[in-house]
C-alpha positions in Angstrom: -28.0 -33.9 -21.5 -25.0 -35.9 -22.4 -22.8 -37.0 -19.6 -19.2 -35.8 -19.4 -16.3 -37.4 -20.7 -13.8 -38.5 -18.5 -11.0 -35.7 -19.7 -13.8 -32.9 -20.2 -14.8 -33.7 -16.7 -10.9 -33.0 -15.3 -10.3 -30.1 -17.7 -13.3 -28.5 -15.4 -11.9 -29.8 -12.0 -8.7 -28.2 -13.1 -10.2 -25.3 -14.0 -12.2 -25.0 -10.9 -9.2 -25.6 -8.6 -7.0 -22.5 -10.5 -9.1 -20.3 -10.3 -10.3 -21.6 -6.3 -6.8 -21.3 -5.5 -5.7 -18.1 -4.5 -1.8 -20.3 -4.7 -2.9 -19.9 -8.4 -1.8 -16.1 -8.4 0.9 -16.3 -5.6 3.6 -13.7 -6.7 7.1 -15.9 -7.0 8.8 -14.4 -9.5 9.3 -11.3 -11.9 7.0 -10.2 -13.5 4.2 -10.8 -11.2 0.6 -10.8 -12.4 -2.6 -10.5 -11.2 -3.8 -8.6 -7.5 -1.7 -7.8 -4.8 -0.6 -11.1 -2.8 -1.7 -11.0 0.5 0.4 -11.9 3.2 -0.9 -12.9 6.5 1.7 -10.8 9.4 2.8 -13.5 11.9 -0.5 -15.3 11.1 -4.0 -14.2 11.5 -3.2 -11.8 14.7 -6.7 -9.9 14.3 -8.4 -13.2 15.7 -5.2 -15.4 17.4 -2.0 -14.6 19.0 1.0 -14.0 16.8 2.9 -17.2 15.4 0.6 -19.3 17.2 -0.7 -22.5 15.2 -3.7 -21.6 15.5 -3.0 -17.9 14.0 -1.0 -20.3 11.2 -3.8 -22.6 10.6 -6.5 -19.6 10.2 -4.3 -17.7 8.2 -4.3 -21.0 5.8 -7.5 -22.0 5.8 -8.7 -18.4 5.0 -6.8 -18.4 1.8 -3.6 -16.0 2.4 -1.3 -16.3 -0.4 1.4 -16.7 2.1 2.2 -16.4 5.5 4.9 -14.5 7.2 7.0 -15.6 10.0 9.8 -14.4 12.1 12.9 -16.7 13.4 15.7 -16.8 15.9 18.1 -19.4 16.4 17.7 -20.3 20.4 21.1 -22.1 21.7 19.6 -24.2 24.2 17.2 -25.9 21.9 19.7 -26.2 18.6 17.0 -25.1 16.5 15.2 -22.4 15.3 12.2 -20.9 17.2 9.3 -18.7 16.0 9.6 -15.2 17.6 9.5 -12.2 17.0 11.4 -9.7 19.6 14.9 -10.6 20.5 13.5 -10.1 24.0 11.0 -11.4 26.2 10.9 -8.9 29.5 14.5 -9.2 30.1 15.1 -13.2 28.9 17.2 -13.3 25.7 15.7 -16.0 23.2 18.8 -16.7 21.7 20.4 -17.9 25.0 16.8 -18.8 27.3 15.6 -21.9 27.4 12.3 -22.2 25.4 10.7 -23.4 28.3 11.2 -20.2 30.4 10.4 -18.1 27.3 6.7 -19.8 27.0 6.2 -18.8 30.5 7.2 -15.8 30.2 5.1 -15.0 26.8 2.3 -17.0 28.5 2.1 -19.5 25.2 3.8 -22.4 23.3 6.7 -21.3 20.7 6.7 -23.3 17.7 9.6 -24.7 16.0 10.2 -24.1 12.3 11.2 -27.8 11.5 7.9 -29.0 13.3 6.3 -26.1 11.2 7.8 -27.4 7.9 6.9 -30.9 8.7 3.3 -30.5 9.4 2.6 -28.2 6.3 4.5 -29.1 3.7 3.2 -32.3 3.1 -0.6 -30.9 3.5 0.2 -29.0 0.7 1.2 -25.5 2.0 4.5 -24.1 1.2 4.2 -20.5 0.6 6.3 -18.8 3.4 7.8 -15.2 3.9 10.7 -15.8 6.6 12.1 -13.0 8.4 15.5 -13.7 9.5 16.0 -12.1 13.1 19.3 -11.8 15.4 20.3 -10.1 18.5 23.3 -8.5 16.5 20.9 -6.9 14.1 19.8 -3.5 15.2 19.4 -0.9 12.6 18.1 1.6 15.1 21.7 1.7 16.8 23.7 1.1 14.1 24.2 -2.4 14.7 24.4 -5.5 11.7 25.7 -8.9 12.0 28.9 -10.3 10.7 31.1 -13.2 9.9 31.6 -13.3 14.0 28.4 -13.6 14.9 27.6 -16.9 16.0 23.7 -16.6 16.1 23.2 -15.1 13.4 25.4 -18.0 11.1 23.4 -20.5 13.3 20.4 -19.2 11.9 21.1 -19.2 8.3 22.4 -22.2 8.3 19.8 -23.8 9.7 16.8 -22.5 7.9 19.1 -23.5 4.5 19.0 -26.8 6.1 15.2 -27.3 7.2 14.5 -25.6 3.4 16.7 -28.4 1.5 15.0 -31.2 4.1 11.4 -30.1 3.2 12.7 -29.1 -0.9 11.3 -25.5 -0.3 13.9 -23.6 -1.7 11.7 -22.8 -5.0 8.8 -22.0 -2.6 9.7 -19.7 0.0 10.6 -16.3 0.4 13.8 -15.3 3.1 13.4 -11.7 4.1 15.6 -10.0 6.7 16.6 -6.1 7.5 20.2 -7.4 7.9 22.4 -7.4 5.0 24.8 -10.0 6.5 22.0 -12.5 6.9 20.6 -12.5 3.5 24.0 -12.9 2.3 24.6 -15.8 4.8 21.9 -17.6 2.9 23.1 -16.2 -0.6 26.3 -18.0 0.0 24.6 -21.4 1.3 22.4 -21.3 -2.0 25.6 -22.2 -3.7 24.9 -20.3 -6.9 21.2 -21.0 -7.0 18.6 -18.9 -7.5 16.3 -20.1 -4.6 15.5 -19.5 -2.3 14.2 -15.5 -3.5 15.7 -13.1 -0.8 14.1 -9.7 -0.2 14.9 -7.2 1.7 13.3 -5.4 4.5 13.8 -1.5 4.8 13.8 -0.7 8.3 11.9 2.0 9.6 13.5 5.2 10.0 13.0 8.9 11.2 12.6 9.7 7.3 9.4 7.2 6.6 8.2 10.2 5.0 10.6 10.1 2.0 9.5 7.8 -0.6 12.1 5.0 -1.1 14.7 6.2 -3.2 15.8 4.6 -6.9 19.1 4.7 -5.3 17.9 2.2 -2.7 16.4 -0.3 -4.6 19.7 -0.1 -7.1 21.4 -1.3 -4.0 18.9 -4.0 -3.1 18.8 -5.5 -7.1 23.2 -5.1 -6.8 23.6 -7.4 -3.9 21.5 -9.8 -5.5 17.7 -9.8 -4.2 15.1 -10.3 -5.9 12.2 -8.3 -4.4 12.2 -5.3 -1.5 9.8 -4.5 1.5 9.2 -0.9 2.3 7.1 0.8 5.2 3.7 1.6 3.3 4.1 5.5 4.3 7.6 5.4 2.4 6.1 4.6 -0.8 4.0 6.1 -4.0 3.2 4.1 -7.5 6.0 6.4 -8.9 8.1 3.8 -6.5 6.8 0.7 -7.3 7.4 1.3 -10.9 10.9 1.9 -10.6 11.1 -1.6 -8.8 9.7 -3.0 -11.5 11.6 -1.2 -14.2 15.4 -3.4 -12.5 13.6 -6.4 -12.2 12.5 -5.9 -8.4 9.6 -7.2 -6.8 8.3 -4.8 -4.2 6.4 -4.9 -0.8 4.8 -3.0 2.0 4.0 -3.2 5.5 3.0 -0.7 8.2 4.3 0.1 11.5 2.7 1.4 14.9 -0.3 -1.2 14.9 0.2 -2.9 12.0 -1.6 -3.1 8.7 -5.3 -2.2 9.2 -7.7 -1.4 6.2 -6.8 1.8 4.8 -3.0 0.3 4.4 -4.7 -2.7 2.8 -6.5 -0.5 0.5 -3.3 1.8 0.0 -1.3 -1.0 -1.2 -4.0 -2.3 -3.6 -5.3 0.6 -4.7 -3.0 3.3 -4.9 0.5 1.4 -5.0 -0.3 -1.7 -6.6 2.3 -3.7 -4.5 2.9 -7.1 -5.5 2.8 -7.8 -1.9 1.3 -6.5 1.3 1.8 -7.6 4.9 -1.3 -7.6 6.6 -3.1 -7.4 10.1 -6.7 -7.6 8.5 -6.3 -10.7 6.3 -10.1 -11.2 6.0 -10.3 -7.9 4.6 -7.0 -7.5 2.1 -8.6 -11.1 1.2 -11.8 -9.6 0.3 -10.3 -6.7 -1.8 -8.1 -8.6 -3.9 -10.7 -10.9 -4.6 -13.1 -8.5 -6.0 -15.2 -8.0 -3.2 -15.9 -4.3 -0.9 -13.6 -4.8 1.9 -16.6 -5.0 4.3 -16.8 -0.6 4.5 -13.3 -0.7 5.5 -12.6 2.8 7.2 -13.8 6.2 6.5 -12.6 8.2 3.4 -11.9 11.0 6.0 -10.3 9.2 8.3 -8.1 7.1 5.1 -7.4 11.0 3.9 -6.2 12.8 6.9 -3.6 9.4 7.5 -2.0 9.5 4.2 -2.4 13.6 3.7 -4.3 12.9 0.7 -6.1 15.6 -1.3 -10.2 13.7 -1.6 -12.3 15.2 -3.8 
C-alpha cells in the first residue's frame, strides 16, 4: 500500500474531526440543519448537581452541543453568579453574600467570568445563558425596567465578560424578560451577536400550542430564535418559526426533560433545540442510536394524549 501524502493525510483528520464533532452541527444560525441540538439543562443534572463544574465538565465531555446556564448579578461580589432561583430559603442572591449562599445550598457557586476563562480557551464556547432578576416575575405580573438596578448590572456585565472572552458570535442570551434581552440588544450596538431568544414562560394555558401571533412578536423585537414549554408545541408550530426566520426551542417543566420529551422534540417537533435532563440519551437519539429503551409507548401516549396505533 502506498503511504499517504501529507495533504491526503489532513483532508482525513479533518474529515474525521467534523464529523467527531457534534460542534460540527451546533445550530447558530437560520436555517439550521442537521438533528436537533442538544442542550445540556444547567449541566449534566441526571448524574451532578446543577451548575456545578463538575455537572459543566460532564456535560462537555459527553458531547452536548451546548450547555445552558442561568445568571444573577450578586451585589456583594460585583459579578455575576451561576444560579438559578432568585432565592435560596429566604437569602436573596442578588443582595447575599456568596459565601452565605454556598452554605445555604450546601455547594460552591461558580462565577461566569471564571467559567469563561477556563473554557474558552479549551476550546468550548457554545453557551445558552438565561438572564435572571429578582424584578422578573411573569407569574405576578412583574418585568424589569430601565430602574432596575440588578437587572442593568447584569446585562451589562455578561456584554462585558462576552467581548473579554470574544463570544459574542458563539453564545446564545436567553431570558423570559423582555427588558433584559433588550438591555443586551442595546449594548450589542447594532450588531447582530450575540443571538437573543426568548423564553416563553410557563403559563396556565401550556396546553395551547404557541400562537403565530407570538412568535410575530418575538421575530418584531428583534430575536432570533424562541423557547417554548414542549407541551405548548406541535410541528404545525415549529414550521411557522421557521417560515419568519425563527429558530425554535423546547424545554419541559415539573421535572425537567426526561426521555419521552427528548423523543417529542426529535421525533415529532423537530426542534432545532431541546433542553435536556437526560443528555446521554437526547445524545444517543440524535446520533442515530435507540435512546437505550427510553420509556414505554403507553406511558409516552397517555403524557402527550396521543392517539398510538
Amino acid at each position: 500500500m502506498k503511504p499517504l501524502s501529507l495533504i491526503t493525510l489532513l483532508a482525513v483528520c479533518l474529515i474525521s474531526l467534523a464529523v467527531a464533532s457534534p460542534a460540527s452541527a451546533a445550530c447558530y444560525d437560520f436555517p439550521c440543519y442537521g438533528s436537533t441540538d442538544a442542550v445540556a439543562h444547567r449541566g449534566d443534572v441526571q448524574y451532578h448537581p446543577q451548575l456545578s463544574f463538575n455537572g459543566i465538565k460532564s456535560a462537555i465531555d459527553k458531547g452536548a452541543d451546548w450547555v445552558e446556564i442561568d445568571v444573577h448579578w450578586n451585589e456583594p461580589a460585583q459579578r455575576l453568579i451561576l444560579i438559578h432561583d432568585n432565592f435560596c430559603d429566604f437569602y436573596d442572591v442578588e443582595t447575599t453574600p456568596v459565601s452565605t449562599l454556598e452554605q445555604c445550598m450546601g455547594r460552591p457557586i461558580l462565577y461566569l467570568d471564571n467559567l469563561l476563562a477556563y473554557w474558552t480557551p479549551r476550546g468550548f464556547d457554545r453557551w445558552i445563558i438565561e438572564l435572571k432578576a429578582g424584578c422578573s416575575n411573569p407569574k405576578l405580573g412583574m418585568t424589569c425596567d430601565a430602574s432596575s438596578y440588578y437587572a442593568n448590572r447584569a446585562t451589562l456585565d455578561l456584554y462585558l465578560n462576552l467581548n473579554l472572552y470574544a463570544l459574542h458570535e458563539k453564545v446564545w442570551v436567553q431570558s423570559i424578560d423582555n427588558f433584559m434581552l433588550q438591555d443586551v440588544r442595546a449594548h450589542r450596538n447594532g450588531s447582530r451577536y450575540p443571538r437573543l431568544m426568548k423564553v416563553r414562560p410557563l403559563d396556565v394555558s401550556w396546553w395551547n400550542n404557541v400562537s403565530s401571533g407570538y412568535m410575530d412578536d418575538v421575530k418584531r423585537m428583534g430575536y432570533q430564535a424562541v423557547n417554548v414549554d414542549i407541551r405548548s408545541t406541535s410541528p404545525n408550530s415549529v414550521a411557522y418559526a421557521h417560515s419568519i426566520g425563527l429558530l425554535f426551542a423546547t424545554w419541559a417543566p415539573l421535572d425537567g426533560s426526561l426521555e419521552a420529551e427528548n423523543e417529542k422534540a426529535v421525533y415529532e417537533i423537530d426542534a432545532d433545540f431541546h433542553v435536556t435532563d437526560r443528555l446521554d440519551h437526547m445524545i444517543d437519539i440524535t446520533s442515530g442510536g435507540s435512546g437505550g429503551g427510553g420509556d414505554p409507548e403507553e406511558w409516552e401516549c397517555s403524557r402527550y394524549a396521543r392517539t398510538c396505533g
